[in-house]
N, C-alpha and C positions, 0 to 999 in steps of 0.2 A: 661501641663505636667511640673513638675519640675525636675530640672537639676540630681537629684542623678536617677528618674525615669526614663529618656531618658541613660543615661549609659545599667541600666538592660536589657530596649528596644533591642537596640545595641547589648550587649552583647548574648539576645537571639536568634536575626536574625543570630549572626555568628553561633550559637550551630544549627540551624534550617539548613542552609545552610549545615553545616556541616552530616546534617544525612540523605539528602536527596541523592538518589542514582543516580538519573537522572543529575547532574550536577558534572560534571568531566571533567577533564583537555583532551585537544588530548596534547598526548604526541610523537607520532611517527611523523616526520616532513613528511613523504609521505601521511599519510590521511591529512595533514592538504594541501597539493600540492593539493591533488585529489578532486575536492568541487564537491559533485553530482552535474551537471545538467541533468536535466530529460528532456523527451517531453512525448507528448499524442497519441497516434495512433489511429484510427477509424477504423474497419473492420468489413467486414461483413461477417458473419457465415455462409458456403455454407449449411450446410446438416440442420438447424436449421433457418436459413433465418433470423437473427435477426443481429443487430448489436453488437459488443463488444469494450470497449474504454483497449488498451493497454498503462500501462504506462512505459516507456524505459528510461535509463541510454544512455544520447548521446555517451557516451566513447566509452564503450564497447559493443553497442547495445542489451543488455540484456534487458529481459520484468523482470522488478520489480514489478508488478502487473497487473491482468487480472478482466476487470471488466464485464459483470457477466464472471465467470472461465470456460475455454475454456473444459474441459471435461464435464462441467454441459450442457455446447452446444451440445456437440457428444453425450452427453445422450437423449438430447433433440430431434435432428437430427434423431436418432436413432428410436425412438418414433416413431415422425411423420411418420416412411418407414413402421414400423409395424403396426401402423393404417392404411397407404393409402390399404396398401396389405389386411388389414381382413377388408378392405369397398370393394375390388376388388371379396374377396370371399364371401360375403353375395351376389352381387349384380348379 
C-alpha cells in the first residue's frame, strides 16, 4: 500500500465507524457503575416434565431469558393432561 492509499484507508474506517449504530458511547455514569452479571438456572417443568435453562441478572434477580419459554411449557403440560384423560376415556 502506498502512503497517500493508507490515509484514504484511515479516513474510511473513521466514516465506517461513524455510521454504524451499534457502537456508542455509555454516557450515563450509573450504567456504566451497573455491569450485568448474569448466571444460569436449571429447572424443571412440573406439568411438562422437561427441563428449562433460566438466564438471571444476579442484581436484581430478574429472568432475562427463558430457554425453551416457560408458557410454551404450560402449553405443553397442558397437552399432556388432555391426552392422558381421552386415553382414560377410550380405554
Amino acid at each position: 500500500m502506498r502512503i497517500d492509499s493508507i490515509g484514504a484507508y484511515q479516513a474510511g474506517q473513521q466514516n465506517e465507524r461513524k455510521a454504524r449504530p451499534e457502537v456508542r458511547e455509555v454516557k450515563s455514569s450509573e450504567s456504566a457503575a451497573h455491569t450485568s452479571q448474569r448466571s444460569v438456572r436449571f429447572q424443571k417443568h412440573q406439568g411438562a416434565e422437561r427441563w428449562m435453562v433460566q438466564v438471571v441478572d444476579v442484581y436484581n434477580n430478574e429472568v432475562i431469558r427463558e430457554i425453551p419459554n416457560r408458557r410454551m411449557l404450560d402449553v405443553v403440560g397442558e397437552m399432556k393432561t388432555l391426552i392422558g384423560k381421552m386415553q382414560d376415556i377410550k380405554a
